[in-house]
C-alpha positions in Angstrom: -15.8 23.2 52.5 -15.4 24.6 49.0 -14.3 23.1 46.2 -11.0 24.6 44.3 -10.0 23.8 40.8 -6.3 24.1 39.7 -5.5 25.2 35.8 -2.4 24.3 34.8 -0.8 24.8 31.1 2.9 23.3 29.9 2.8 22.1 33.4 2.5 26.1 35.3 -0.1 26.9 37.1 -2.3 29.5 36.1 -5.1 29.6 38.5 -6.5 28.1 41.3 -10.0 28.4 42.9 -13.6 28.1 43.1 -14.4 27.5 39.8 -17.8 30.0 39.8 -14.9 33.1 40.8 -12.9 32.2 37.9 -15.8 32.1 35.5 -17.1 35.5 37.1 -13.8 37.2 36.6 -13.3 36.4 33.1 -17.0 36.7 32.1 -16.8 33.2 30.6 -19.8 30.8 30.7 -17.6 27.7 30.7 -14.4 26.9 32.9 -13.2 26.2 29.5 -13.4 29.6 28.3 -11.9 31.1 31.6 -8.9 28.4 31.0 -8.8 30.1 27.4 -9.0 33.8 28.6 -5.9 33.0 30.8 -3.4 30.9 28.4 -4.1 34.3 25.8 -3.2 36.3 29.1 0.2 34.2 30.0 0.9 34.4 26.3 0.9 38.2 26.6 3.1 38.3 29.6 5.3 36.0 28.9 5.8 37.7 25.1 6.2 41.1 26.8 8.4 40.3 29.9 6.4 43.1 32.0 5.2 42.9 35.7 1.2 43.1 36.1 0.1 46.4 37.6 -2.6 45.0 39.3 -1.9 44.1 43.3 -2.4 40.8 44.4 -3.8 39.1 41.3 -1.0 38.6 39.3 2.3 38.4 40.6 5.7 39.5 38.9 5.8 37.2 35.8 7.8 36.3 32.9 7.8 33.7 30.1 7.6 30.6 30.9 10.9 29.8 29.0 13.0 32.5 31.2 12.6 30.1 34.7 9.8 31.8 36.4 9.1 29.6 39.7 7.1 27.0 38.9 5.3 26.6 42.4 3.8 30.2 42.3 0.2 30.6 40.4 0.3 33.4 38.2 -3.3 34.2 39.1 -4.4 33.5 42.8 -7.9 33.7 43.1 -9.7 33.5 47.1 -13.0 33.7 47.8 -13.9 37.0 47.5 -13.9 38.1 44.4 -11.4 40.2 43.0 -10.9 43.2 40.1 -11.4 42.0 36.6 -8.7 41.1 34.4 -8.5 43.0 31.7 -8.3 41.9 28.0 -5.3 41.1 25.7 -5.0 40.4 22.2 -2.3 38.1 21.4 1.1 38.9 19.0 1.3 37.7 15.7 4.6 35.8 16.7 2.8 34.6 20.1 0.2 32.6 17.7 1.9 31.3 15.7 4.9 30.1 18.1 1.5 28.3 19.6 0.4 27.1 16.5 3.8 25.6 15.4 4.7 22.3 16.8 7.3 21.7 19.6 10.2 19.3 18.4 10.0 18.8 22.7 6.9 17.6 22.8 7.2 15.5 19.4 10.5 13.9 20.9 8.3 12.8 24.2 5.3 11.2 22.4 8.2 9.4 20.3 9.7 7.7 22.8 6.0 6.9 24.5 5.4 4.9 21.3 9.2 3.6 20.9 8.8 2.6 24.6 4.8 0.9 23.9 6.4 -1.2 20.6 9.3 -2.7 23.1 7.0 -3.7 25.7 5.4 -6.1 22.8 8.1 -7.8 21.2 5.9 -10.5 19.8 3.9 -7.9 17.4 6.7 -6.1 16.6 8.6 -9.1 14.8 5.5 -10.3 13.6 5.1 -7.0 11.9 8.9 -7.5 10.4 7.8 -11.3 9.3 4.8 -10.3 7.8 5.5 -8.8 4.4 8.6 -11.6 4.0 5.4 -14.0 4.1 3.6 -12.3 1.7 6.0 -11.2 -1.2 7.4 -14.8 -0.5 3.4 -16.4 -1.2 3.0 -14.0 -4.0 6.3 -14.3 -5.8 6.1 -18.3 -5.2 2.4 -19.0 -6.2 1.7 -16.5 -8.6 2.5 -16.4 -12.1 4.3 -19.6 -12.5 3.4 -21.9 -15.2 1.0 -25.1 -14.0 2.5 -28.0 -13.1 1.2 -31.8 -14.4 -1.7 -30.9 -16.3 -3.2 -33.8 -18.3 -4.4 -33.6 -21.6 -6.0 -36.7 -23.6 -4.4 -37.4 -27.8 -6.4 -39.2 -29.6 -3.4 -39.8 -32.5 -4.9 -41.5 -35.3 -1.4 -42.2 -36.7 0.2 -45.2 -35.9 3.6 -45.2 -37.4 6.6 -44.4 -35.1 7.8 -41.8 -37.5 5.2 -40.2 -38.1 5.1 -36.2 -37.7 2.1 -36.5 -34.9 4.8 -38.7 -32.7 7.5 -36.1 -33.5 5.6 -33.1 -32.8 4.4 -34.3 -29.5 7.7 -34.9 -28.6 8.4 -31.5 -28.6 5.9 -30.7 -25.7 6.8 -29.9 -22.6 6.4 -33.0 -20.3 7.1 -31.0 -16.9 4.0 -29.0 -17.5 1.8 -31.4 -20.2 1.0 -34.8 -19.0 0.0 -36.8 -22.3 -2.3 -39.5 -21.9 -3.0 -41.6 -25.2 -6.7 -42.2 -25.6 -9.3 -43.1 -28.5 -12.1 -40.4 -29.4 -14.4 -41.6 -27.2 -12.5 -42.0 -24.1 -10.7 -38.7 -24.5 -13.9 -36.6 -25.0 -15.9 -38.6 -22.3 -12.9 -37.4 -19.9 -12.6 -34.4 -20.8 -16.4 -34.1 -19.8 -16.3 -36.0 -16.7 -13.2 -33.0 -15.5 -10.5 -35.6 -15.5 -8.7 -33.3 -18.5 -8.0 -30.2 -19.4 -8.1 -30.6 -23.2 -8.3 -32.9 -26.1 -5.0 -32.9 -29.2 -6.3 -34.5 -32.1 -4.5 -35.7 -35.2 -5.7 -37.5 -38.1 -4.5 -40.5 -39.9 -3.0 -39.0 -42.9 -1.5 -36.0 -40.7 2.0 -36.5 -42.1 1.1 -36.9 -45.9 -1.4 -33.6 -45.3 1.0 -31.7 -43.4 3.7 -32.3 -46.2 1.8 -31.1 -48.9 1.0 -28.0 -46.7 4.8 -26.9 -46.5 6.0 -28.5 -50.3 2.6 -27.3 -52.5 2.2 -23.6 -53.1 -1.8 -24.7 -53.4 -4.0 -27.0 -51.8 -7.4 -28.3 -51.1 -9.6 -27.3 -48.2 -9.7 -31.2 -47.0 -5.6 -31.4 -47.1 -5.6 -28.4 -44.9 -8.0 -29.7 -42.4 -6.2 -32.8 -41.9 -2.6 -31.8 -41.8 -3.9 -29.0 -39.1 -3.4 -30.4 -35.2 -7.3 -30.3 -33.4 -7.2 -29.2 -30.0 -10.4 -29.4 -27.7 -9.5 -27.1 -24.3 -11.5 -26.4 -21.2 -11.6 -22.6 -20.5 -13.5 -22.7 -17.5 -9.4 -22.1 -16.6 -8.4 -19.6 -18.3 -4.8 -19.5 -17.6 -4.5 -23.1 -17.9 -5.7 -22.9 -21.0 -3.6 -20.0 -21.9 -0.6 -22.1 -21.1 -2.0 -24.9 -23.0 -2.0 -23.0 -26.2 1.5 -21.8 -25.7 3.0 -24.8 -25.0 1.7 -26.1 -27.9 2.8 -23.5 -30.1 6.2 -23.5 -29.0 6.2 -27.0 -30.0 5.0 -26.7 -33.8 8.1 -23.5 -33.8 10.5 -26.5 -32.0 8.8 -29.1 -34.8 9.5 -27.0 -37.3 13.1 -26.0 -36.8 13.9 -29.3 -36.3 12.4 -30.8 -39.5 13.2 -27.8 -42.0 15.9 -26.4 -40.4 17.2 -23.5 -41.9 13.9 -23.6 -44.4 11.8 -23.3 -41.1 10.9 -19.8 -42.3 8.9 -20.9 -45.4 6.2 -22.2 -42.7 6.5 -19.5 -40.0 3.8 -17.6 -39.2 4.1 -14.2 -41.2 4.0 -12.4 -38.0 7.2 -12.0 -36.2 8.0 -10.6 -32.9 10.8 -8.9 -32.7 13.0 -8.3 -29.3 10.9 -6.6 -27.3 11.5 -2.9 -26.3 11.1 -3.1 -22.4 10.7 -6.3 -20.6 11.5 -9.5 -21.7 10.4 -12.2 -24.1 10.6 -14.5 -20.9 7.9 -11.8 -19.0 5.5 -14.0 -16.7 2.5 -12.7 -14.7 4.4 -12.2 -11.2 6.7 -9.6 -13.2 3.4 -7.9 -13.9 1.7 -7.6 -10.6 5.0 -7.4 -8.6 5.8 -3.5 -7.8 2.0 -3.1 -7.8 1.9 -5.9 -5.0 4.9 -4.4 -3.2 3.5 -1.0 -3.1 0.0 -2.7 -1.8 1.6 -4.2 0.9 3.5 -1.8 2.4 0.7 0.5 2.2 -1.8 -1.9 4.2 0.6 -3.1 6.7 1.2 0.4 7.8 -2.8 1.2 7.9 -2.5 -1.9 10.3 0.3 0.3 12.6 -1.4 2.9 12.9 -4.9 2.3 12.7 -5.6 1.4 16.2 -2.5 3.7 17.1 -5.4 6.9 18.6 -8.2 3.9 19.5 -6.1 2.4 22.3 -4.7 5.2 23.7 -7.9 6.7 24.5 -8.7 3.9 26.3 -5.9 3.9 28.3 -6.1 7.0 29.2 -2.5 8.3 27.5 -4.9 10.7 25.0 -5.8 12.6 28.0 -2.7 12.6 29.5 -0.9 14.6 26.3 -3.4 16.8 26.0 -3.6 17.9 29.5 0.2 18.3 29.0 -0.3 20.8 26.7 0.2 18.5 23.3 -1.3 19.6 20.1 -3.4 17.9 17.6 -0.4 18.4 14.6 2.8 17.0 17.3 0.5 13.9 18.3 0.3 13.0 14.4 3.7 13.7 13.6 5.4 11.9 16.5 3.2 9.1 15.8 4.1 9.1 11.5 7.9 9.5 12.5 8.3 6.6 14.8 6.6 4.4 12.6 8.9 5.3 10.0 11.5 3.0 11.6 8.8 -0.5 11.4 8.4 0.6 8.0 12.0 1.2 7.3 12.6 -2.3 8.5 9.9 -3.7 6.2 11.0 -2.3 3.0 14.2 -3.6 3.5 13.3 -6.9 3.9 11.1 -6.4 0.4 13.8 -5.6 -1.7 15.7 -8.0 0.0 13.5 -10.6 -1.3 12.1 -9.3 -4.2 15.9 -8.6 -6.0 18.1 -11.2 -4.6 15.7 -14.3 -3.9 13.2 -14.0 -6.3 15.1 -12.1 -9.1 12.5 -9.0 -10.1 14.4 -7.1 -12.4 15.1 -3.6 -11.5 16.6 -1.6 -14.8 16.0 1.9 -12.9 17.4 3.7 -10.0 17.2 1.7 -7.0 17.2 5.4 -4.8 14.4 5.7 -6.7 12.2 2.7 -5.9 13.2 2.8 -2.2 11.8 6.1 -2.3 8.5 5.5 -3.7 7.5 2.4 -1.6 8.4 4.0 1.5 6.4 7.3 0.7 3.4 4.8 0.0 4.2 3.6 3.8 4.0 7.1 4.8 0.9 7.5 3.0 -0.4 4.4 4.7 0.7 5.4 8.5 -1.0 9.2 7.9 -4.6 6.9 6.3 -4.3 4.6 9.6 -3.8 7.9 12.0 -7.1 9.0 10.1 -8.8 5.8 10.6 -7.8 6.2 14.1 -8.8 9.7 14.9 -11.6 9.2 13.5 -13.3 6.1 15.0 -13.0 5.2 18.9 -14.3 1.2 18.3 -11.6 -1.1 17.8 -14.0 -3.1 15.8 -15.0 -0.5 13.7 -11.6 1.0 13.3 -10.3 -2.9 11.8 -13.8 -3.0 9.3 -13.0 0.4 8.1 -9.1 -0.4 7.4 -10.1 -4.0 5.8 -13.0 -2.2 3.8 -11.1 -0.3 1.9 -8.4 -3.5 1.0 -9.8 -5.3 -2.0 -11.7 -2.3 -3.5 -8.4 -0.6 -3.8 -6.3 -3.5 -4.9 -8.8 -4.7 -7.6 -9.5 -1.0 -9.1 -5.7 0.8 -8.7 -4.7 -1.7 -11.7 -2.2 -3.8 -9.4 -3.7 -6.9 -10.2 -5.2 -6.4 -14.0 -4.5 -3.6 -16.0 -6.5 -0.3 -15.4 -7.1 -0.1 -19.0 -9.2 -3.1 -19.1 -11.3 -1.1 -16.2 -15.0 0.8 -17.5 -14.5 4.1 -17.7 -17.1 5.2 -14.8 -14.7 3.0 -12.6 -11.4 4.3 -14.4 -12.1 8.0 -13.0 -12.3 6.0 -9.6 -9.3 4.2 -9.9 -7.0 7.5 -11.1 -8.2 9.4 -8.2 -6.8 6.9 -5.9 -3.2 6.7 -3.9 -1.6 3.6 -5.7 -2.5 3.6 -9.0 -0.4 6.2 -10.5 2.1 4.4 -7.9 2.3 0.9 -9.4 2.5 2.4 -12.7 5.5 4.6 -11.5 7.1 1.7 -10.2 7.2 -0.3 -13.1 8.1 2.1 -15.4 11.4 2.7 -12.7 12.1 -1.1 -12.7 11.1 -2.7 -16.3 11.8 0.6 -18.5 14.7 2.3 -16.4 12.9 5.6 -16.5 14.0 8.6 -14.0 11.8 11.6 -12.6 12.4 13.6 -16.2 9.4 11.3 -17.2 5.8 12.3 -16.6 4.5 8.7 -15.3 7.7 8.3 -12.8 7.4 12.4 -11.2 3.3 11.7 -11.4 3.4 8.7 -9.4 5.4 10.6 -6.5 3.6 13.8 -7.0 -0.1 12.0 -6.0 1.7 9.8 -3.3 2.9 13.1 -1.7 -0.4 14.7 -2.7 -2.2 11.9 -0.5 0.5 11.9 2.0 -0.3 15.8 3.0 -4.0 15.5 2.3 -4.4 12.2 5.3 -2.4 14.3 7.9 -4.4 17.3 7.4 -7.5 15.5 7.9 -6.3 13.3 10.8 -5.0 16.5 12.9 -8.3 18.6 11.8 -10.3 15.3 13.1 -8.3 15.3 16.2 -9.0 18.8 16.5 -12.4 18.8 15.9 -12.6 15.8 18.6 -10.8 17.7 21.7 
């Protein structure tokens, strides 16, 4: 008995037969090529609405969008073979009505996906839950000032009144734990790790420090001891940092309090002014914030999507849509827009967070800041389908998404600032999707800018210049690959 082969295309059948005829008849070394030689043929026809002049090979046709039945082949090939087909070239409008994607077809593979998410409940609201945890970690844990830090004095003052006693008054006891100690016990701590710092004062502080603020000139000795000797650990540097200020802010509070409205004839003769943008009050969590934001939507839609291609090839559903007739461009698509609802749902819950609970100040246009942070989740579903097209491991697929984490957090200048990046690694850092973002970002919610500023328009001009650039490459890759 001989074997027959059916070819079918947007579910018609084209031919049917032994698959040596077919190749014979078309001249094609590969059943692959015949299979090509006929979809150009149908494409023809069905463009031209004409009725084959050859008997018995191709019946009376017509597009396949005009009804034609669907049971009858449109070549019918038997065993003895027949008169060769001859050769079409396709219309302009045929190609690219093939080339352009069907909203059909993108519709289908839609609801596939929509159907695959509700079948798994459990990683769906996971997916939701996730980035409350994590802006809800970062905001909390992040930027705050430390909380019970001790620090040895060694006072050498002993009278209650004394200026040492009043200054230390003015410290912040929520965040400075003061633990009164002689020289040697405060320094043999601070060695052994059980503080963070050493405040010194010496006996004659008040006397010195008087002099200081009533004597236009002094001695080198009366300035030494009326000065307050501070020994810090900066193995921490943020501890220490906070340290410093604390105690700054008390000599200002010290110094109102004893001079009063004199205070300024012992100020510093630098004076800050109210700042610009921002606020006096500006921590490190306002910093890294919109940076952070834009990081996480970005990765947690590389997680969607990046085993999105991975598991349906080995399921079998890849084969399926493209024996359907699906291209490489409606595959992407469908995938990126019904994503677009997860990460709706997940920027929501951001802002939610970020505005409301936590208190982020946003002076810009909220439309604005929605926009951005879900194009960067665009820009991360089109990486993941990349990810995905690319690699068929799953193993591989998760070391290539979680490769790329930290050397893009640490160089796009959401966690320090890209100027304090070398330069070699400041070209780097430009040329990648979220820097010019975070930057963008802030300068919508800390300066109140709009898209008539080069920073804000640049930001979404390279997000969108990524965005395209990822679904080029994943449907060329998922060309290449079928």
């Amino acid at each position: 008995m001989r074997r027959k082969v059916g070819l079918m295309r947007n579910g018609q059948l084209l031919a049917e037969g032994h698959p040596e005829t077919m190749m014979k008849q078309h001249n094609a070394p590969t059943l692959e090529k015949a299979f090509l030689q006929l979809c150009e043929t149908s494409d023809q026809v069905g463009s031209k609405h004409s009725t084959s002049p050859l008997g018995g090979v191709l019946e009376s046709s017509q597009s396949f969008e005009s009804g034609r039945e669907e049971s009858q082949p449109i070549l019918g090939a038997g065993p003895e073979p027949v008169e060769e087909l001859p050769k079409y070239s396709a219309d302009w409008k045929v190609r690219v009505r093939h080339v352009m994607p069907k909203w059909r077809n993108i519709a289908a593979l839609m609801i596939k996906t929509v159907v695959r998410m509700k079948r798994m409940p459990g990683s769906l609201c996971f997916q939701f839950l996730l980035p409350v945890i994590q802006i809800s970690l970062m905001c909390l844990c992040i930027g705050g000032d430390p909380k019970e830090i001790q620090v040895a004095v060694v006072n050498n003052e002993t009278s209650s009144s004394s200026f040492s006693q009043s200054l230390l008054s003015f410290l912040d006891n929520s965040s400075v734990q003061q633990v009164n100690l002689s020289h040697a016990e405060a320094f043999a701590g601070a060695y052994n790790g059980e503080y963070w710092g050493v405040i010194g004062f010496g006996k004659n502080f008040t006397s010195y420090l008087t002099k200081r603020m009533i004597q236009r000139q002094v001695s080198k000795e009366v300035v030494d001891g009326g000065s307050v000797h501070v020994w810090l650990d900066l193995t921490n540097q943020q501890i220490a940092m906070m340290l410093q200020k604390k105690l700054a802010d008390a000599f200002e509070d010290f110094v109102q309090y004893k001079m009063g409205s004199m205070s300024y004839l012992v100020s510093l003769p630098v004076k800050f002014e109210e700042p610009i943008y921002g606020s006096m009050d500006s921590d490190f969590t306002t910093f890294v914030t919109p940076g952070a934001v834009l990081s996480i939507t970005f990765y947690l839609a590389v997680g969607l999507t990046a085993l999105s291609f991975v598991i349906e090839r080995k399921e079998g559903l890849m084969d399926r849509c493209w024996v359907a007739g699906v291209s490489s461009l409606e595959t992407v698509l469908a995938h990126l827009i019904s994503q677009l609802f997860v990460i709706s749902i997940q920027v929501i819950l951001l802002l939610l967070l970020m505005l409301l609970v936590f208190k982020i100040p946003n002076e810009g246009s909220l439309v604005l800041v929605i926009a951005l942070i879900v194009l960067q989740g665009v820009t991360g579903i089109s990486f993941g389908l990349v990810i995905s097209s690319a690699i068929d491991d799953e193993q591989n697929a998760n070391q290539a998404a979680l490769g790329v984490f930290y050397p893009n957090l640490i160089v796009s200048g959401i966690i320090w600032p890209v100027e304090c990046i070398p330069y070699p690694l400041r070209y780097i850092s430009l040329a990648l999707p979220q820097t010019y973002a975070s930057e963008a970002l802030r300068c919508i919610m800390y300066r109140g800018w709009g898209l008539s500023r080069m920073m804000v328009w640049r930001g979404f001009a390279v997000t969108l210049g990524w965005n395209t650039f990822f679904l080029v490459l994943a449907t060329v890759i998922l060309k290449l690959r079928t």
